[in-house]
KEVEXFI-933844 format. One line per 4 residues: number of its first residue (from 1); their letters; for each residue x, y, z of C-alpha. Coordinates in nm, 4 decimals, always signed. Layout:
BEGIN
NUM	a	X:Y:Z; ... .
***
This chain:
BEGIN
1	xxxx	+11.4160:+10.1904:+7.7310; +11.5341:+10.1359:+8.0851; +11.6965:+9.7922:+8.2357; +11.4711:+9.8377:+8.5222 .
5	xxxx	+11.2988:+9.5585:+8.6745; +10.9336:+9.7065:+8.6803; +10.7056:+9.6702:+8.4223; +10.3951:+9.9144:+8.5259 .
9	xxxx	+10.1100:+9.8438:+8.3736; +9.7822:+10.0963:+8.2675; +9.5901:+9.8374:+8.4790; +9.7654:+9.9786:+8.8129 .
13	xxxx	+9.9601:+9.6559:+8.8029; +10.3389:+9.6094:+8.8488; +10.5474:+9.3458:+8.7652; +10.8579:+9.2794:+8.9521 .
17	xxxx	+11.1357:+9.0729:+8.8097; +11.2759:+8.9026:+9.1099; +11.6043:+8.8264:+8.9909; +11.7061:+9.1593:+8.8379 .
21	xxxx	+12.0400:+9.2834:+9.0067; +11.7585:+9.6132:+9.1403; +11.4717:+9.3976:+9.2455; +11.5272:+9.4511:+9.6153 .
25	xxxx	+11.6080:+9.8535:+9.5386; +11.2878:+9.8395:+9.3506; +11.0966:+9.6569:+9.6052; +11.1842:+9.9361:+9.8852 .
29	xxxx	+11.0710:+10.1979:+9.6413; +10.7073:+10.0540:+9.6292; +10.6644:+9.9139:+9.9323; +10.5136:+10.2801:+10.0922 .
33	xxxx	+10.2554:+10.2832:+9.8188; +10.1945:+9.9795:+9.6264; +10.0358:+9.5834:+9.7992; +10.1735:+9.2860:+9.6864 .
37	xxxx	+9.9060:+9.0286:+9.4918; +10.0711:+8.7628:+9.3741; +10.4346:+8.6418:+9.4804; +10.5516:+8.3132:+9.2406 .
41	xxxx	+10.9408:+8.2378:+9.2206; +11.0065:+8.4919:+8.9217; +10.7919:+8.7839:+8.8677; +10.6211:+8.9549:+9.2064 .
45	xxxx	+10.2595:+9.1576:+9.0838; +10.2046:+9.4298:+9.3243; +9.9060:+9.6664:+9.2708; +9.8392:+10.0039:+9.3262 .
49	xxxx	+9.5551:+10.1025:+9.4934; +9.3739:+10.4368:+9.6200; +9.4316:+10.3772:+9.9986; +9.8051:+10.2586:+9.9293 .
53	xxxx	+9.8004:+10.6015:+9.7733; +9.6348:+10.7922:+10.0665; +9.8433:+10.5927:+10.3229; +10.1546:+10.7047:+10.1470 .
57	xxxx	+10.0230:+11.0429:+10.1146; +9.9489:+11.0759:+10.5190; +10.3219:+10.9094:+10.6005; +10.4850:+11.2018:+10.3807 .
61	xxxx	+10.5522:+11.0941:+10.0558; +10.3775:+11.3110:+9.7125; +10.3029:+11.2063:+9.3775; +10.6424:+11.3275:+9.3093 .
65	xxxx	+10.7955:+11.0216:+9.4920; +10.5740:+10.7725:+9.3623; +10.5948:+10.8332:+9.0199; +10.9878:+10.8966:+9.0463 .
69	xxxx	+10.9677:+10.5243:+9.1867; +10.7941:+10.4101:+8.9148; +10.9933:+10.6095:+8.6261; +11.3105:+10.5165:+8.7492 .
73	xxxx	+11.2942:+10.1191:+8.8017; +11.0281:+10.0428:+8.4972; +11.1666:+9.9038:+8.2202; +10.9479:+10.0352:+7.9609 .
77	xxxx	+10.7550:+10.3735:+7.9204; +10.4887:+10.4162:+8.2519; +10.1728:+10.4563:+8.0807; +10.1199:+10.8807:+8.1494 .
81	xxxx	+9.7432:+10.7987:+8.2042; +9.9059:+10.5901:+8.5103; +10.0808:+10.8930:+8.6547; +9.8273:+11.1494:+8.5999 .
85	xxxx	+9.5627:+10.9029:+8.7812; +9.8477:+10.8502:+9.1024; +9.8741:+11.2070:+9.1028; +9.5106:+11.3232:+9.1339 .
89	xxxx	+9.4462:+10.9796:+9.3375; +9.7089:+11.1454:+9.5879; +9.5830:+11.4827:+9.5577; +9.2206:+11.3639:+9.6958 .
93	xxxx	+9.3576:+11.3811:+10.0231; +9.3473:+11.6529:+10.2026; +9.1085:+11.8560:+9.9800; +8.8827:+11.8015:+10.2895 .
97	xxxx	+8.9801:+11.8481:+10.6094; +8.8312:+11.8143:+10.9607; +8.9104:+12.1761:+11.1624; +8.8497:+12.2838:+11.5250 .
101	xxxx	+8.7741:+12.6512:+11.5398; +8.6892:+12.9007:+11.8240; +8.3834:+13.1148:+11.8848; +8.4091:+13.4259:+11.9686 .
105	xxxx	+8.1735:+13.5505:+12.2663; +8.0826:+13.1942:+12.2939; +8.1146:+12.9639:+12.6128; +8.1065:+12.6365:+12.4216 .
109	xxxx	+8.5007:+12.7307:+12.3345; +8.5307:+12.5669:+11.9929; +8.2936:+12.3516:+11.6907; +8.4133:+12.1209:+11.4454 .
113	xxxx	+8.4260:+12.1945:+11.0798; +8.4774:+12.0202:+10.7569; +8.6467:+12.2539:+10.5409; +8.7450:+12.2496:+10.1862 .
117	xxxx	+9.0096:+12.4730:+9.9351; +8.7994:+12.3534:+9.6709; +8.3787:+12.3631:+9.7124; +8.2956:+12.1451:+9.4136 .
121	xxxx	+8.4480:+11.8674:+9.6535; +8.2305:+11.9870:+9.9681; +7.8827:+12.0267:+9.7163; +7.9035:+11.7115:+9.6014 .
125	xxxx	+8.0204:+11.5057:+9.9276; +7.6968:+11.7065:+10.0970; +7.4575:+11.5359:+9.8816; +7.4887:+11.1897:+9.9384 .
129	xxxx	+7.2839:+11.0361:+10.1513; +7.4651:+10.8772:+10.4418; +7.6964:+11.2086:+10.4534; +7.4117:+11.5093:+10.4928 .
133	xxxx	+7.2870:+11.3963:+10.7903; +7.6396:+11.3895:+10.9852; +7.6968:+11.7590:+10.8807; +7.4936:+12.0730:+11.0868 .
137	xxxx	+7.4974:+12.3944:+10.9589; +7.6601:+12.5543:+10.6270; +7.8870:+12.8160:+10.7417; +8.0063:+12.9714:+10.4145 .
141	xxxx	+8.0887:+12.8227:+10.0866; +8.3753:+12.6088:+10.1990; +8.2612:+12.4966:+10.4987; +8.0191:+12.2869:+10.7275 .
145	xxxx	+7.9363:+12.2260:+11.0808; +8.0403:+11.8857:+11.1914; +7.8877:+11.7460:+11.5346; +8.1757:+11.6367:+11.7283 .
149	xxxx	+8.0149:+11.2813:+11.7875; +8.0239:+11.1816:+11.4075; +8.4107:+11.2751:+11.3508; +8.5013:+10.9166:+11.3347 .
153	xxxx	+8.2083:+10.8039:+11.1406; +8.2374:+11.0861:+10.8261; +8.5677:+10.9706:+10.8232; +8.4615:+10.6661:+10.7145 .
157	xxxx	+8.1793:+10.7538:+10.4796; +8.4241:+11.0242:+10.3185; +8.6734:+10.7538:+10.2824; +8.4261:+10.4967:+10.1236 .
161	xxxx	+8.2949:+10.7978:+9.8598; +8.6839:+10.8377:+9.7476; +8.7465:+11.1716:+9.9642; +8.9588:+11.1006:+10.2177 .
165	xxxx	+8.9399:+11.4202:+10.4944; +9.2726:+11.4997:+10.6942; +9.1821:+11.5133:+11.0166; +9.3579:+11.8525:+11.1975 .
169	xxxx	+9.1042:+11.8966:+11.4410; +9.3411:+11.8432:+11.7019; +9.3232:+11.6358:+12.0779; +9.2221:+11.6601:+12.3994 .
173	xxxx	+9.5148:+11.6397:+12.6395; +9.3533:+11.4029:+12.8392; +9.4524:+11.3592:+13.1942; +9.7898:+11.4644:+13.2769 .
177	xxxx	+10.0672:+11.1804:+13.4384; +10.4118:+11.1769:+13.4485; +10.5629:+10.8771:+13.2561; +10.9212:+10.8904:+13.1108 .
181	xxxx	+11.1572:+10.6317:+12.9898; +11.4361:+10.5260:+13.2028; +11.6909:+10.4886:+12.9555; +11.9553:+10.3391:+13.1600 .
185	xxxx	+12.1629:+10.1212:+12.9892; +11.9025:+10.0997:+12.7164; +11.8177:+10.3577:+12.4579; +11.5452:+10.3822:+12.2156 .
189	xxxx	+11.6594:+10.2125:+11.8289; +11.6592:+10.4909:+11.5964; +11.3651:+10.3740:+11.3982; +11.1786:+10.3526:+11.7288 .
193	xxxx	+11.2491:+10.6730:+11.7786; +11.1141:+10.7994:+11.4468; +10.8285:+10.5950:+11.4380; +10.7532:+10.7633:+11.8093 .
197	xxxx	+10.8131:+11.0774:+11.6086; +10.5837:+11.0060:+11.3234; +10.3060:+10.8961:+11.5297; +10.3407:+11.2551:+11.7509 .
201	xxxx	+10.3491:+11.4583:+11.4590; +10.0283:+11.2858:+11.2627; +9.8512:+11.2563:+11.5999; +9.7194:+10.9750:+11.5576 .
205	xxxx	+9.7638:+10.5999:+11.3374; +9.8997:+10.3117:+11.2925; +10.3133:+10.2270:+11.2944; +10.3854:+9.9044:+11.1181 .
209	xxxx	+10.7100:+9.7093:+11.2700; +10.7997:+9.3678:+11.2065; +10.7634:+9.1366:+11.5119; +11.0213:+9.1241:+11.7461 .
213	xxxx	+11.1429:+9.5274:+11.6616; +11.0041:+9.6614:+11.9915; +10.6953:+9.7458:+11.9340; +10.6131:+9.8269:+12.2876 .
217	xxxx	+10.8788:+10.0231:+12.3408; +10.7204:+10.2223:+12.0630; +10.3978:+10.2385:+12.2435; +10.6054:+10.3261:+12.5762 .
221	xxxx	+10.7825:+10.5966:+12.3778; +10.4727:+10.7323:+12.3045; +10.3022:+10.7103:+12.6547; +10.6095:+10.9331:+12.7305 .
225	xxxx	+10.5501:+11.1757:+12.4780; +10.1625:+11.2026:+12.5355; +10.2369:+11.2236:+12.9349; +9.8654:+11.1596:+13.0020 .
229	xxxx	+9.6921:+10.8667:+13.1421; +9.6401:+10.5805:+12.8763; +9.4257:+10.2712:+12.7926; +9.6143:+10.0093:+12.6265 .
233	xxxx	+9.3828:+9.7925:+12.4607; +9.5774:+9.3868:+12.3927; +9.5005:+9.0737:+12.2569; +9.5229:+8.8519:+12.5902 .
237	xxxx	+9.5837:+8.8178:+12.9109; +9.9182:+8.7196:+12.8561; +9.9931:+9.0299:+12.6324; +9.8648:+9.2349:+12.9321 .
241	xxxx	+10.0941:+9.1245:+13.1715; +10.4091:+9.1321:+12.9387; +10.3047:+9.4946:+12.8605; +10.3186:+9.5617:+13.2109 .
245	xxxx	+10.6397:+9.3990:+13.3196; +10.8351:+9.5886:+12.9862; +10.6337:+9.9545:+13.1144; +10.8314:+9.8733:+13.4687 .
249	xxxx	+11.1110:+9.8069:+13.3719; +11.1517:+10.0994:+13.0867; +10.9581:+10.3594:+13.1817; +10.9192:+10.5666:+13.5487 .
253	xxxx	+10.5823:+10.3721:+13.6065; +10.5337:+10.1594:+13.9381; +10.3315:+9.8898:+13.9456; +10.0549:+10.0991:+14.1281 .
257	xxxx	+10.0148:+10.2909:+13.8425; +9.9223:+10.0429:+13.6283; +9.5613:+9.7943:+13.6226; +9.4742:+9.4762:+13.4028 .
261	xxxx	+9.1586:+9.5039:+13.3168; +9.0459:+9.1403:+13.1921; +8.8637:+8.8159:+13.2897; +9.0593:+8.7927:+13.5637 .
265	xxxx	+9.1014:+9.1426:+13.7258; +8.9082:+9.4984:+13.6641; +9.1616:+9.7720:+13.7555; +9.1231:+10.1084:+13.6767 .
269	xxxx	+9.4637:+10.2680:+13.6903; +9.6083:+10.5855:+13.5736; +9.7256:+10.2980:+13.2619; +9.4977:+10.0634:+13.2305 .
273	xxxx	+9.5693:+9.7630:+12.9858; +9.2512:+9.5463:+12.8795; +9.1974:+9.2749:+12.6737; +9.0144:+9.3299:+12.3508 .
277	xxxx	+8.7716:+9.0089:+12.4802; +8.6049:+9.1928:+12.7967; +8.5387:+9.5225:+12.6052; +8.3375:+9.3246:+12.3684 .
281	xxxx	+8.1426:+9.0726:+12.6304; +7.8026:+9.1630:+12.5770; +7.5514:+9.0612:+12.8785; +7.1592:+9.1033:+12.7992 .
285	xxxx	+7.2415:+9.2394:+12.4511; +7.4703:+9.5434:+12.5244; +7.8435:+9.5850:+12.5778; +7.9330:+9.5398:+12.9587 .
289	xxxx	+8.2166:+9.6972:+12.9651; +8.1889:+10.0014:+12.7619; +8.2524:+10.2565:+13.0625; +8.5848:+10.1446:+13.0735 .
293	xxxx	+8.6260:+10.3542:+12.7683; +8.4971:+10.6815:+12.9591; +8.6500:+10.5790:+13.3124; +8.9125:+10.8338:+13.2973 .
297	xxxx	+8.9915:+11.1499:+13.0825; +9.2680:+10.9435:+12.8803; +9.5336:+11.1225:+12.7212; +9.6704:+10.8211:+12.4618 .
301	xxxx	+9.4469:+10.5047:+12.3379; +9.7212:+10.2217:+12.2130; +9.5676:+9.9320:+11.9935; +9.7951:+9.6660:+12.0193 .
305	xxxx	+9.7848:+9.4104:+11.6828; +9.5166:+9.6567:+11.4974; +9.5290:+9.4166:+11.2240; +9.3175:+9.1702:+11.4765 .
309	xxxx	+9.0959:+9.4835:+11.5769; +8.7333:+9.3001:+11.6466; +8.4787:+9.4992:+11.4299; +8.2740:+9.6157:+11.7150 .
313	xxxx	+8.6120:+9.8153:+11.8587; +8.5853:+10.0019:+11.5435; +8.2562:+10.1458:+11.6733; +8.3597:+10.2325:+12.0186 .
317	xxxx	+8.6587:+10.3987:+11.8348; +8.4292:+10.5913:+11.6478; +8.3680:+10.7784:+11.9419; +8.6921:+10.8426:+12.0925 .
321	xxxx	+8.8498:+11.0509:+11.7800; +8.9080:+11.3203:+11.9970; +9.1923:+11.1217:+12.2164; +9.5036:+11.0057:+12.0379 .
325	xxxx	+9.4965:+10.6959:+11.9213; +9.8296:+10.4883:+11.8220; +9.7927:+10.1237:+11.6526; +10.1003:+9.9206:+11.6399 .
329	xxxx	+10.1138:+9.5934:+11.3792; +10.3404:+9.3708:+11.1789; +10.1829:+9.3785:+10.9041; +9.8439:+9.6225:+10.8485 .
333	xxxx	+9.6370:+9.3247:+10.6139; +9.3258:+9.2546:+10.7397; +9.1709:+8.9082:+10.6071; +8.8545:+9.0660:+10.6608 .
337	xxxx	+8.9325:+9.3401:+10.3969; +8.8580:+9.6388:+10.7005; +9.2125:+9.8287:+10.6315; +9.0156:+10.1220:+10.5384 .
341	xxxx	+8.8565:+10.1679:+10.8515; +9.1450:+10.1066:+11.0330; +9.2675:+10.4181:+10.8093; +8.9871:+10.6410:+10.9229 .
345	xxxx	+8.9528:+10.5481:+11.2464; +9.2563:+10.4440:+11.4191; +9.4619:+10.6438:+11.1386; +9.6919:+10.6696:+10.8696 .
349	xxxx	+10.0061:+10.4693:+10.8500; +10.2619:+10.6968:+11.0259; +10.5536:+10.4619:+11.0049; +10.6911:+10.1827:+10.8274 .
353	xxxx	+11.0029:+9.9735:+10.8357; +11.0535:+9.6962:+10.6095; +11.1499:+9.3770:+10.7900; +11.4886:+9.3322:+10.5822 .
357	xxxx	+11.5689:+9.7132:+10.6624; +11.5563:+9.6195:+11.0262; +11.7431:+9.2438:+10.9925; +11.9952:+9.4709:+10.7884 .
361	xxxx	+12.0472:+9.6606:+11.1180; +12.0728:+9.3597:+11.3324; +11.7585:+9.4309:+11.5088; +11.5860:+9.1107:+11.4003 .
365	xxxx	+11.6946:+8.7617:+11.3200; +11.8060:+8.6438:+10.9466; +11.5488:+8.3570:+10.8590; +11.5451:+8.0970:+10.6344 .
369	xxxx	+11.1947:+7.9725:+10.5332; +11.1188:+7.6271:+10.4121; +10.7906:+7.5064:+10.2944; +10.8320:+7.0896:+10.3380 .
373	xxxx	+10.5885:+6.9299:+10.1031; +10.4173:+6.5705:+10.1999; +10.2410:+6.3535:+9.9705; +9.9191:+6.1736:+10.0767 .
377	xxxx	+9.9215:+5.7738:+10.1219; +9.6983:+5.6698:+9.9029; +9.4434:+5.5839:+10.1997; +9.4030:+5.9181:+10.2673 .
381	xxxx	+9.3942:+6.0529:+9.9021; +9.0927:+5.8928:+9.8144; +8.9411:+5.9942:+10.1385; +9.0273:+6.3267:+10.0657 .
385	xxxx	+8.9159:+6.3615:+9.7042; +8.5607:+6.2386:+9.8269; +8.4834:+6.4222:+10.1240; +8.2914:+6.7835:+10.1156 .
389	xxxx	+8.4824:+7.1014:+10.0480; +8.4462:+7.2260:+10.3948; +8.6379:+6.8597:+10.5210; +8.9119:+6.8891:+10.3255 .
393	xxxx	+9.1178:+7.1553:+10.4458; +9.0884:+6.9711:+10.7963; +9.2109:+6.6110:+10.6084; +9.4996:+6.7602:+10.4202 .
397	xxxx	+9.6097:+6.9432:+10.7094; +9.5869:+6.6920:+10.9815; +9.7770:+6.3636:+10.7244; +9.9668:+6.1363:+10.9571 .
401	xxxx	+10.2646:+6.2220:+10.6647; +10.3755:+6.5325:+10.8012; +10.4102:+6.3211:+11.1597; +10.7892:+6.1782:+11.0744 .
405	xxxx	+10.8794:+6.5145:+10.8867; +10.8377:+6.6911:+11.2500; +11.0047:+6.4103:+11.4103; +11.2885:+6.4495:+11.1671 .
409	xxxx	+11.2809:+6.8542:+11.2305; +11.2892:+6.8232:+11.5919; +11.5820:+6.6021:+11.5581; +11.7907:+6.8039:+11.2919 .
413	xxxx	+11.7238:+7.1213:+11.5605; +11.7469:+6.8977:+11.8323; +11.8592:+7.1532:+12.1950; +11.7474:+7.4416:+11.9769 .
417	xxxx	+11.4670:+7.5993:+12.1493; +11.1699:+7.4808:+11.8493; +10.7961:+7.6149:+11.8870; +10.5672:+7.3184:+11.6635 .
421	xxxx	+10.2235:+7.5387:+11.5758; +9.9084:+7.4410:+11.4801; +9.5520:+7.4851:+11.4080; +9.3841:+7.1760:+11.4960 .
425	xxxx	+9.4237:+7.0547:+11.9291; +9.3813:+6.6641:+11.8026; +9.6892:+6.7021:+11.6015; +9.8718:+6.8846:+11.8332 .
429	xxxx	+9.8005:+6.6874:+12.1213; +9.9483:+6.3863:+11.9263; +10.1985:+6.5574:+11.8059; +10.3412:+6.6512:+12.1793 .
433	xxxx	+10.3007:+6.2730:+12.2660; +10.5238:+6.1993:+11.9923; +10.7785:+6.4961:+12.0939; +10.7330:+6.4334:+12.4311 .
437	xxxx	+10.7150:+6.8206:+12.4688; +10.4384:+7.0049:+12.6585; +10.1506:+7.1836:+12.4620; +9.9364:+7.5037:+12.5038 .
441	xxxx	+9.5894:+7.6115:+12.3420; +9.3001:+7.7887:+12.4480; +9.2216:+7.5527:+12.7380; +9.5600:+7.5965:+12.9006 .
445	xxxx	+9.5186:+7.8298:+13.2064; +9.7313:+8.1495:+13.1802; +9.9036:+8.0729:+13.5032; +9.9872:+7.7501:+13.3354 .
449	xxxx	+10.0772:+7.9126:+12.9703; +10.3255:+8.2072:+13.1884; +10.4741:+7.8883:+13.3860; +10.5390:+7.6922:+13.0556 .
453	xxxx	+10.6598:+8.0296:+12.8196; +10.8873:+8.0875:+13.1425; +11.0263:+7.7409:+13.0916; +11.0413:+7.7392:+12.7193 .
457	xxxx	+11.3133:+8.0959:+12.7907; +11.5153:+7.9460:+13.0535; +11.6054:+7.6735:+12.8676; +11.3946:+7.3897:+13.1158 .
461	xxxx	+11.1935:+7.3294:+12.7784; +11.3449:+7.3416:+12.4216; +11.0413:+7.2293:+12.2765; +10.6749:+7.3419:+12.2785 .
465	xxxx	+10.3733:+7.2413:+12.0964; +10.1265:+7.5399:+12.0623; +9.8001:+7.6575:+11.9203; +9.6937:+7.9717:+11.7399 .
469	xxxx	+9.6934:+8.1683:+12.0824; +10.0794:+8.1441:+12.0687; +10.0018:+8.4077:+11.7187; +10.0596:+8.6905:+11.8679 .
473	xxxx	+10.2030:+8.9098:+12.1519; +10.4037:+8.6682:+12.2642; +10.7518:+8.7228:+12.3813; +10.9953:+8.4417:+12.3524 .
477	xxxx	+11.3093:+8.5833:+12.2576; +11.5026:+8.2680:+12.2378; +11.2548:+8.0422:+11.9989; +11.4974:+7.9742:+11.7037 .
481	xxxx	+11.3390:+7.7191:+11.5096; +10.9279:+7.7706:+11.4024; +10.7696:+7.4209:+11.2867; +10.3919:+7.5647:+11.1067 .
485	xxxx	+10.1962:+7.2012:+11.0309; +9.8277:+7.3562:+11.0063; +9.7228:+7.7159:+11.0069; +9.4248:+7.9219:+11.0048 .
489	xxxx	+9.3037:+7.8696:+10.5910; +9.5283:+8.1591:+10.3643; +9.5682:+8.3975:+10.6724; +9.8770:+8.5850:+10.5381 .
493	xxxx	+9.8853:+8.7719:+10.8756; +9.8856:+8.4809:+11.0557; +10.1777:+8.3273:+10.8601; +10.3898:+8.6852:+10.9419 .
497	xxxx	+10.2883:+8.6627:+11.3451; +10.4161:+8.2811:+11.3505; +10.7110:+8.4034:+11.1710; +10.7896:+8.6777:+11.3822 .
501	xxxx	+10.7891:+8.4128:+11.6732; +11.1390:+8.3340:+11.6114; +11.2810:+8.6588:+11.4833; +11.3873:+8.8125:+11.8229 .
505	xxxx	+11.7617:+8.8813:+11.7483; +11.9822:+8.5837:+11.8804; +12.2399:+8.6188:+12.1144; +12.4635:+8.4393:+11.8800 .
509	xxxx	+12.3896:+8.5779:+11.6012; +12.2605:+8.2644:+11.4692; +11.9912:+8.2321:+11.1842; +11.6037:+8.1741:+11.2293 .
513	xxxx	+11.4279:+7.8388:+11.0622; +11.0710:+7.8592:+10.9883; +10.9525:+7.5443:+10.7951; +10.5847:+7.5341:+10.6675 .
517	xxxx	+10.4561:+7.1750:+10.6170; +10.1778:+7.1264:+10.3327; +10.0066:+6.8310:+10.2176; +10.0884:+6.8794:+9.7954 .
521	xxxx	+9.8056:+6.8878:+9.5609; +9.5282:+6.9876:+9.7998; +9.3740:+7.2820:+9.9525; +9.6846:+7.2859:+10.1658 .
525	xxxx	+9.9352:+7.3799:+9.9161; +9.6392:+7.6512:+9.8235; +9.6557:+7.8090:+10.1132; +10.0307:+7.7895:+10.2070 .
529	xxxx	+10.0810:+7.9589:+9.8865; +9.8357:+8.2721:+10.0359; +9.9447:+8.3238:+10.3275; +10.3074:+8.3369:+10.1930 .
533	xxxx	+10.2189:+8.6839:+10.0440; +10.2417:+8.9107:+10.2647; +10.6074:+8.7830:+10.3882; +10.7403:+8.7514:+10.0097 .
537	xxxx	+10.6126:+9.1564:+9.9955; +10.9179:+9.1762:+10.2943; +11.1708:+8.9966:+10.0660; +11.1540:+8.6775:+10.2439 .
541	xxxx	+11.1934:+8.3880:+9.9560; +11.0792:+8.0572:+10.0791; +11.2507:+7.7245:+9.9661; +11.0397:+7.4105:+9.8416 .
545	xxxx	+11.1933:+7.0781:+9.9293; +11.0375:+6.7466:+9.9454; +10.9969:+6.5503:+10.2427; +11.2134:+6.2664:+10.1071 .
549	xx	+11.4853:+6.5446:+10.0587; +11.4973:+6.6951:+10.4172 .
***
């Protein structure tokens, strides 16, 4: 028997003991393959599951690595049913794989083919139902015609029937254009650099950064790489233009070069950046925009937050498998449980820091998180243990207690440049009154929001009041202090963007403060404890403390 802090279980479950004197060397050692489930104050339960598996798999780690993880921080014996099932889990992928070849004597130039080393695999995939009909013509025993329209979607029909196909068919080049980084003064970090390099050597997928580690430059150093006219598809119209001021001032692009295309502008440029919002506007039934998606040959197609990917992108991306595609995130959990077609369609994870890896480096802020619970007046208890299910969430969220505890935060931080977020725009609005600080939601114009976020870094405004579109894409280097009073239900990707707002590195070195207020003994407290999954899977602990205490 080991002193290791795992405990694997036959049920693909680990158990982490927090407080072992390994726990964080044994956290690192999962993290590539295994998701976190459950994150109380003593024992973390991750669990292993076949797309952690393939994801690891596709980023360059084997079975070898996995089960060395597990063997050398369990505690007991790993169940050898456990490893046997991780190994032929991992060895799924790539049994099938997606293959350009050329014709001889032929003037087409080159087909697509799904190929297998092992036919069993290719006989049985071939006979269910929503596979046959995306496959042509049966070359020889271990392979199949595949028409080049349905790459992206037997990707995802493999993926769903547990045979995950590496795609090697290869990309167009797209449109050539000369972009490089001017690295003047500046120079890429060196996990920037190697997520560039992971992403260039897969092809295509998704790199996974903590926010505030540059993921633009990322996406820059790829535009670099890929030389080629690209679409860069972003979450706002606020993202857009941020994206274009870092592209001019890091890379050899002019302002010419690149277009916005959103509400407010439709530029076609040799980069284009659009909002995800105008490429799904339907008019009379049918996606207005879709052209925008064949208005140039382009080399590179950048997803910005792929974790917010609306579903009907996913079908448009069906279609563009033959272009690279690069997705950058904080965090690749989906609340709507879609991570596996963000595997087959955007790609496999290619890259992946953990955020204490980077804050180790200095890259990102130390934080300390702080979940501030209120109790109920008694008023509002009653009201709250009456009304309907759907009410509640709204009641617990919105209690006049939390009020003083913000007051009381904005004091104790008082010069410190604070960002108060919310869900609900009648509690926010209130709570600016009482701040005396500006706010900004959906209604705010984006001239306004840029005039306001411009502020809010020059030190004009130390506080600001914001809604859910402050979530993401948002750079605000300065914001120290994070103040979360409602939220959007148990989004744990929410809870990781609103952290990220104040982990841009500090000038002073100084520490980040995120405090999470929750109503205790409702839905609330539920939820809080949800969404603090995903960040306690990145080795951030939160402290409770009670109001009365602060």
């Amino acid at each position: 028997m080991n002193d290791g802090p795992l405990i694997v279980q036959s049920d693909k479950t680990l158990l982490l003991e927090v407080d072992h004197p390994n726990a964080e060397a044994a956290r690192r050692a999962i993290a590539p393959f295994a998701e976190l489930e459950r994150a109380p104050e003593h024992v973390h339960t991750y669990r292993i599951t076949p797309l952690g598996l393939w994801n690891a798999r596709a980023a360059g780690h084997d079975a070898e690595q996995v089960v060395d993880a597990l063997m050398t921080h369990s505690r007991y014996a790993v169940p050898n049913a456990l490893l046997v099932d991780v190994a032929d889990t991992m060895d799924r992928y790539g049994r099938l794989t997606l293959e350009k070849e050329g014709l001889a004597e032929s003037a087409e130039g080159t087909r697509l083919v799904l190929r297998t080393t092992d036919r069993p695999v290719l006989e049985e995939v071939l006979r269910h139902k929503k596979i046959k009909p995306l496959t042509g013509e049966r070359l020889d025993d271990l392979a199949v015609l595949v028409h080049p329209s349905e790459r992206g979607t037997l990707k995802q029909e493999l993926l769903k029937i547990g045979w995950p196909a590496e795609d090697l068919a290869g990309y167009v080049d797209g449109e050539a254009h000369p972009i490089e980084l001017q690295q003047d003064g500046w120079h890429l970090r060196p996990y920037q650099q190697h997520a560039v390099d992971g992403f260039w050597h897969g092809g295509s997928g998704v790199v996974v950064l903590p926010c505030g580690a540059g993921k633009t430059l990322v996406g820059a150093g790829a535009m670099a790489a890929a030389k080629a006219t690209t679409l860069i598809l972003v979450t706002n119209t606020v993202s857009a233009r941020q994206w274009k001021d870092e592209l001019i001032k890091r890379t050899t692009l002019t302002e010419d070069e690149i277009g916005e295309y959103s509400g407010a502008r439709k530029e076609i440029r040799p980069v284009t950046i659009a909002t995800y919002q105008v490429l799904t506007t339907k008019r009379k039934g049918a996606y207005a925009h879709l052209d925008l998606l064949d208005a140039r040959d382009w080399g590179l197609v950048v997803y910005d937050e792929v974790h917010l990917l609306p579903a009907p992108i996913f079908r448009m991306t069906a279609d563009l498998q033959a272009r690279r595609r690069l997705g950058l995130t904080a965090t690749l959990v989906r609340e709507d449980g879609r991570e596996a077609d963000v595997f087959s369609l955007i790609g496999p994870k290619r890259f992946d820091a953990p955020w204490k890896d980077i804050e180790a480096q200095g890259y990102i802020a130390p934080a300390d998180c702080v979940e501030v619970r209120v109790s109920l007046p008694d008023g509002q208890r009653m009201a709250y243990a009456v009304s309907e299910p759907e009410e509640r969430y709204r009641l617990a969220s919105c209690s006049d207690a939390k009020l003083p505890v913000i007051e009381k935060l904005a004091q104790q931080h008082a010069g410190e440049p604070t960002l108060v977020i919310g869900q609900y725009l009648d509690q926010l609005h209130e709570v600016a009154e009482r701040l005396g600080a500006e706010v900004i939601t959906g209604e705010t114009t984006v001239k306004e929001r840029q005039r306001l976020y411009d502020a809010f870094r020059t030190g004009d405004l130390t506080t600001l009041v914001v809604s859910k579109v402050a979530n993401f894409s948002i750079d605000l280097p300065e914001a120290s202090v994070a103040v979360q009073i409602s939220g959007t239900f148990g989004s744990r990707q929410e809870e990781a963007q609103r952290l990220g707002r104040v982990l841009r590195p500090k000038g002073d070195g100084r520490t980040a403060h995120f405090y999470t207020i929750v109503s205790r003994d409702t839905v609330d407290a539920d939820f809080a404890a949800h969404r603090q999954r995903f960040l306690a899977e990145q080795g951030y602990a939160y402290r409770i403390v009670d109001a009365d205490d602060l």
